[in-house]
C-alpha positions as CSV (number, residue, x, y, z in Angstrom):
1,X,0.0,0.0,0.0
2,X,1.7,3.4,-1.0
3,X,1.6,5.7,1.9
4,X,1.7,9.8,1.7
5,X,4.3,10.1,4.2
6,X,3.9,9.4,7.8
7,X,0.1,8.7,8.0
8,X,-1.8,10.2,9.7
9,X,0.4,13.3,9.1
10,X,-1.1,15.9,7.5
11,X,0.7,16.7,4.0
12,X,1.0,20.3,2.5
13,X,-1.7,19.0,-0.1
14,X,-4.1,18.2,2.7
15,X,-3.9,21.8,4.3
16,X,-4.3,23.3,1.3
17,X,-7.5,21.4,0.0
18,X,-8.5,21.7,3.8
19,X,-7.9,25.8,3.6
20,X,-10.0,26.0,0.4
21,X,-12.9,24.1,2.3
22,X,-12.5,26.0,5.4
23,X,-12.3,29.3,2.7
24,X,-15.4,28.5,0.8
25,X,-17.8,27.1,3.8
26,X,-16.8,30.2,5.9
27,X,-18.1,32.5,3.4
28,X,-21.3,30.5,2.9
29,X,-21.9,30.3,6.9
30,X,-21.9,33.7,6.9
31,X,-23.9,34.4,4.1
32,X,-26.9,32.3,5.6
33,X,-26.5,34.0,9.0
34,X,-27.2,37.2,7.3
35,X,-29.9,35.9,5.2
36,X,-31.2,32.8,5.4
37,X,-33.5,33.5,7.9
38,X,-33.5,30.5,10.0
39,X,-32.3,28.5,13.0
40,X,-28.6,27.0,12.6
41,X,-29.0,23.6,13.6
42,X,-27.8,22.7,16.6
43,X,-27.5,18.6,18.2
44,X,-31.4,17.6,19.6
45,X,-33.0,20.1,17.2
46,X,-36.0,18.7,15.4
47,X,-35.3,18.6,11.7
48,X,-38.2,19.8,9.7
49,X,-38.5,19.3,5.8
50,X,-39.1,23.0,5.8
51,X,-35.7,23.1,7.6
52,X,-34.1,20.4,5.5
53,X,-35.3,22.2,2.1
54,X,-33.6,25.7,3.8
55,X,-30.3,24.3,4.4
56,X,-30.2,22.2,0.7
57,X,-31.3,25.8,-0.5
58,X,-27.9,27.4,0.9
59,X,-26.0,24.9,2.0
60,X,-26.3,21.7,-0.2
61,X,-25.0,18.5,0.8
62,X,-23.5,17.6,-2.0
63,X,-21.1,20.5,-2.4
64,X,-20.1,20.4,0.8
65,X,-19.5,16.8,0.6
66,X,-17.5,17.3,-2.8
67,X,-14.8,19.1,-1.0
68,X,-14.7,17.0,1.9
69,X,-13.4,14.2,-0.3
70,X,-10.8,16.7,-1.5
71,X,-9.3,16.8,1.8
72,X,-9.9,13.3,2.3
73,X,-8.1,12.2,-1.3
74,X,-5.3,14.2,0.0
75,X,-5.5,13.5,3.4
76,X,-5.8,9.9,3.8
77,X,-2.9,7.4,2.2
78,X,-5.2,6.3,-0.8
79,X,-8.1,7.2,-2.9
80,X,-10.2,3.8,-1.5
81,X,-9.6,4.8,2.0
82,X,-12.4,7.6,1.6
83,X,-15.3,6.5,4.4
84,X,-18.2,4.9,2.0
85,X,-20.8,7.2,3.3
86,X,-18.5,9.7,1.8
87,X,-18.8,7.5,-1.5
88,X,-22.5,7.1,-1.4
89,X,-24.0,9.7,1.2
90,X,-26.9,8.2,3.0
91,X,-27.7,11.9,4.2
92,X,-30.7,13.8,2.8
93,X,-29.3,16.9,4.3
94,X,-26.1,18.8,5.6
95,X,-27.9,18.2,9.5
96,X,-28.7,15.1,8.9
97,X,-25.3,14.6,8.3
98,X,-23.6,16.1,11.4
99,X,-26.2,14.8,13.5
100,X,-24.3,10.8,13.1
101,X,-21.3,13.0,14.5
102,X,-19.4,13.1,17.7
103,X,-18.7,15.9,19.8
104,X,-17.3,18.1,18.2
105,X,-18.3,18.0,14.8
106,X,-21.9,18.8,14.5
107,X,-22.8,22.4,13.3
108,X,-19.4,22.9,12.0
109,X,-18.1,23.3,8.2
110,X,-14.8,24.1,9.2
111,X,-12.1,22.3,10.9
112,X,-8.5,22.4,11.7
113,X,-5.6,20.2,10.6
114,X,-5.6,18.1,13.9
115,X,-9.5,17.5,13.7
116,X,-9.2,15.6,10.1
117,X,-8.4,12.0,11.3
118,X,-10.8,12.3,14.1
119,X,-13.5,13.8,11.7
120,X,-12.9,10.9,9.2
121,X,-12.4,8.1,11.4
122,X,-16.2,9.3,12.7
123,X,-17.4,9.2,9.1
124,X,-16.2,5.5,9.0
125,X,-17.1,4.6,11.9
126,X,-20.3,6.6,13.5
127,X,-20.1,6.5,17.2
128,X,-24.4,5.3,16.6
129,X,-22.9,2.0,15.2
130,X,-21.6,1.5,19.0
131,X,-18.9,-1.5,18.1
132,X,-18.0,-2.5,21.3
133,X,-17.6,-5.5,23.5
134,X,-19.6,-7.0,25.4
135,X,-22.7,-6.4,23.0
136,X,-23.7,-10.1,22.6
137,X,-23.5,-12.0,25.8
138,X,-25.6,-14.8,24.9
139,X,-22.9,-15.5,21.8
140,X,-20.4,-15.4,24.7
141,X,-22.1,-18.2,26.3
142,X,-22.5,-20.2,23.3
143,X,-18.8,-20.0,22.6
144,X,-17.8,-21.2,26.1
145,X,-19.8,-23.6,25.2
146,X,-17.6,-24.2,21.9
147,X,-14.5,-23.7,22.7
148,X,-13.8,-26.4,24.9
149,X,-13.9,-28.7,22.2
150,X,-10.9,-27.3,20.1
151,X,-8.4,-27.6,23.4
152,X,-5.1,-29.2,22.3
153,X,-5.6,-28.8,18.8
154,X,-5.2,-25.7,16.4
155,X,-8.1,-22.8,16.1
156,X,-8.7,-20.8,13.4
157,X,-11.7,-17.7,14.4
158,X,-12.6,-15.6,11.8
159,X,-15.1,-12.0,12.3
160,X,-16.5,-11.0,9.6
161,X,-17.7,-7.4,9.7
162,X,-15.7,-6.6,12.5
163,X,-15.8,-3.0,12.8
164,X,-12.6,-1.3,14.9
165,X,-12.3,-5.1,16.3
166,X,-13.3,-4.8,19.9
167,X,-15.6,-8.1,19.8
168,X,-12.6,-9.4,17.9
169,X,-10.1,-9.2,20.4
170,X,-13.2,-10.0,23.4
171,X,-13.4,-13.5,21.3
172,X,-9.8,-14.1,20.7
173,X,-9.2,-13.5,25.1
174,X,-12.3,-15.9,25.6
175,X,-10.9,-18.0,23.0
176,X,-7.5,-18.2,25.4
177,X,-9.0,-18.5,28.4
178,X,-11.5,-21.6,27.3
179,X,-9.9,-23.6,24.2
180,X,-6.5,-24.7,25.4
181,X,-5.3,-25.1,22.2
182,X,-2.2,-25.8,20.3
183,X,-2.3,-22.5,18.3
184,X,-4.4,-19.9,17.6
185,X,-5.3,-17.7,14.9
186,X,-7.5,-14.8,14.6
187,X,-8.5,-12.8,11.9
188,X,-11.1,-9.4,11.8
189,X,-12.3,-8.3,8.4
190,X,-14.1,-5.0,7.7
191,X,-15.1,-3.2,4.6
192,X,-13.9,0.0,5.6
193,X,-9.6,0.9,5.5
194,X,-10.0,2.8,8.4
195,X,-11.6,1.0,10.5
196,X,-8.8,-2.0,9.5
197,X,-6.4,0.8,10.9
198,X,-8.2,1.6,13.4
199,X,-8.5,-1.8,14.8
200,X,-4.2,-2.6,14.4
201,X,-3.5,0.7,15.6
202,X,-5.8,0.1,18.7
203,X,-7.2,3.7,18.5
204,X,-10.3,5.2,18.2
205,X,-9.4,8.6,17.5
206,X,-13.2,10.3,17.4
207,X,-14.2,8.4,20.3
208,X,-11.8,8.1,23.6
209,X,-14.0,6.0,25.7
210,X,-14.2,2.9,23.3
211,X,-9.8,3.5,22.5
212,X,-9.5,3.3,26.6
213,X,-11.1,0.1,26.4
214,X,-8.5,-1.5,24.0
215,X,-6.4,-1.4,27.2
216,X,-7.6,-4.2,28.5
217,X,-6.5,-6.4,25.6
218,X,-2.8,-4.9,26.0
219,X,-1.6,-8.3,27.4
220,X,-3.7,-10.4,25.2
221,X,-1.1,-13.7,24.5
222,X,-2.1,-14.3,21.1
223,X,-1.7,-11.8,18.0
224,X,-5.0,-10.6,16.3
225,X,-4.7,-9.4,12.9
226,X,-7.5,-7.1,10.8
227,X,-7.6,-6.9,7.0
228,X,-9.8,-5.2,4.5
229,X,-12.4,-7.5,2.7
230,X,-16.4,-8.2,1.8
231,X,-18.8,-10.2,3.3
232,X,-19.3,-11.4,0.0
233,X,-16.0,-12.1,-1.1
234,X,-14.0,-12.3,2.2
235,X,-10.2,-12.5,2.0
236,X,-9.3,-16.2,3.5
237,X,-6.5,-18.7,3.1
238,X,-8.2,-22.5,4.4
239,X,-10.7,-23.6,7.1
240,X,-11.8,-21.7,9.9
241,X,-13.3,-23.4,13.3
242,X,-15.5,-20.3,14.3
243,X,-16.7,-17.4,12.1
244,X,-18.6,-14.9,13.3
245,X,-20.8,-11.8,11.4
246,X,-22.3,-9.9,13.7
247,X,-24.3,-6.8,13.0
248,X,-24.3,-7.4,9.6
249,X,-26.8,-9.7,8.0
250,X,-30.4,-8.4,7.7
251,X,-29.2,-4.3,8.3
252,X,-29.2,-1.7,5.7
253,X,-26.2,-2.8,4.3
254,X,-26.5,-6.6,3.8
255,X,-30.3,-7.7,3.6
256,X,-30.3,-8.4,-0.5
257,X,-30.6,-12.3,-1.9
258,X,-27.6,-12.3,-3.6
259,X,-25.4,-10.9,-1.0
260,X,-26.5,-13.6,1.4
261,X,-26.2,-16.2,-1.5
262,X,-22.8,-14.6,-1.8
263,X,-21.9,-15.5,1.3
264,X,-22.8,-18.5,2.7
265,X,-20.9,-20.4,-0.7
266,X,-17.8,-19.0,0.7
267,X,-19.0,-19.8,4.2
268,X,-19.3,-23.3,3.1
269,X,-16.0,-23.7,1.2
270,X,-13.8,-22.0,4.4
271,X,-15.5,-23.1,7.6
272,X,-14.5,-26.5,8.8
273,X,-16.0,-30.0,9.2
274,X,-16.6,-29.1,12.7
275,X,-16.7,-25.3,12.6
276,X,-19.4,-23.5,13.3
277,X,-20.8,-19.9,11.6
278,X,-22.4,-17.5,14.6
279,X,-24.5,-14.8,13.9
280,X,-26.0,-12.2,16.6
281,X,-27.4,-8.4,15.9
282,X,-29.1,-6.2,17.9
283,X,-31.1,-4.3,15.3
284,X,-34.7,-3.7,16.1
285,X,-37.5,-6.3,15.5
286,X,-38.0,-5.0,11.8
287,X,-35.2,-6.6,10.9
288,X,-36.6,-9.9,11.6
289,X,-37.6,-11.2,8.7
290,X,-34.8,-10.3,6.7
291,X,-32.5,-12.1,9.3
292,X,-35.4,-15.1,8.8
293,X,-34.9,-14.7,5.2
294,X,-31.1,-15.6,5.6
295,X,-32.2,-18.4,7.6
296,X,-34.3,-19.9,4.3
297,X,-31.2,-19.2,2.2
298,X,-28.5,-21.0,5.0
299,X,-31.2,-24.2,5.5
300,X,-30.9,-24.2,1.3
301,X,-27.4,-24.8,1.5
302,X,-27.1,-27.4,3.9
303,X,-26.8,-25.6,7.1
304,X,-28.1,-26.7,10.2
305,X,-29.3,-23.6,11.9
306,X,-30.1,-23.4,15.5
307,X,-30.8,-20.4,18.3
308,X,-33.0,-17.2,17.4
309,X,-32.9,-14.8,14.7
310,X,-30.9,-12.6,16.3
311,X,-28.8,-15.2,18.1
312,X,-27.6,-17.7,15.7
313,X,-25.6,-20.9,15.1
314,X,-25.1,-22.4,11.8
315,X,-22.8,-25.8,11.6
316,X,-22.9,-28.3,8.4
């Protein structure tokens, strides 16, 4: 991977798209204070479409977006490290936007040097997503139910989906503590380059609370390693014992037939004779039958699927 300098350093190219923004966006700001005649938004306002028409009106998303990838493209080490929301804005509106931000990004349009890795890390990883450990306790007790039965022997875990890597390292100490085995391998995959730095640099850079709590894994015995891939098309060398994808099938992101189809064949051609494939979420009931959909698809491929929709075990 080429690297512009000393990442995340911030080049002469990234302060000067980052100057241009904060040029631009200043003179705007103050153009709608003095005539926009309305309320700047401001975190726990309601957002009216009246409102949301008034700020695309002055302030359109997409513009202000535009030049936010500017920085980005000069900021971060390569073009596909740009957060996808960035690459396909799920926003409707500029609040909309800053309301998925941490303190203390929301109602701003400018920013300084020393705010852009925090401000883009946040973009990759909104603090609303909440990847933490300790979110699926009843997967927890089904894999200290598991694990015993790999002790003395090699274990391969793979986590698909696996965000800045919290639940990764929380599986990999349970793993540890429970399996006894030979050796161990774990492996997190995520879609999104920064969180994969994120994760192997052990910081959270928009959000100190969840970086304090890699701490705990500082003396973790075993090495955990994070890499860039799909759902769909996972990167993977051999068979894995335990894969988990949590928060991830039936979302907005993967709830399509052909994603799950996607990934239950490579499911089946890198989880091993005794593996098993655990999936847990904590969206909201609507998600249910999407989640029960997967289900139809895994029983189709010759999965024997156990637990609840949003607490589940597939083995072949």
């Amino acid at each position: 991977m080429r690297m512009k300098g000393i990442f995340p350093e911030v080049s002469p190219a990234a302060e000067a798209a980052l100057a241009r923004h904060n040029r631009h966006w200043r003179e705007r700001q103050a153009v709608w204070l003095a005539q926009a005649d309305a309320p700047w938004w401001a975190p726990g306002q309601i957002l009216t479409p009246e409102l949301r028409a008034r700020y695309e009106a002055w302030l359109p998303l997409a513009e202000f977006l535009r030049t936010l990838r500017a920085i980005g493209r000069a900021f971060l080490p390569e073009h596909d490290w740009l957060p996808h929301p960035l690459q396909r804005p799920p926003w409707p509106s500029l609040p909309d936007f800053w309301a998925t931000l941490p303190h203390p990004f929301p109602a701003r349009l400018d920013f300084t040097p020393q705010e852009l890795l925090p401000l883009f890390c946040a973009i990759a990883d909104p603090p609303r997503f909440g990847s933490n450990d300790g979110r699926y306790p009843r997967q927890r007790r089904l894999l200290e139910c598991l694990l015993p039965d790999f002790a003395g022997v090699p274990l391969r875990i793979l986590d698909i989906g696996c965000g800045i890597g919290l639940n990764t390292l929380e599986t990999a100490r349970l793993a540890v503590e429970l399996s006894f085995c030979l050796r161990l391998e774990v492996t997190g995959v995520t879609s999104e380059p920064l969180e994969v730095w994120m994760a192997n640099q052990r910081r959270v850079p928009h959000d100190p609370a969840r970086e304090h709590r890699f701490h705990s894994y500082r003396e973790l015995p075993v090495n955990v390693y994070f890499r860039h891939g799909y759902a769909e098309d996972f990167p993977a060398e051999g068979k894995y014992d335990i894969v988990l994808c949590n928060g991830l099938v039936g979302g907005r992101f993967f709830h399509r037939n052909e994603q799950y189809d996607a990934l239950l064949q490579r499911i089946c051609r890198h989880l091993a004779p005794r593996g098993a494939f655990l999936l847990a979420n904590r969206f909201h009931d609507g998600a249910r039958p999407a989640v029960e959909r997967f289900t139809q698809f895994a029983a189709r491929h010759a999965f024997h699927v156990s637990g609840t929709w949003d607490c589940l075990c597939l083995s072949m």
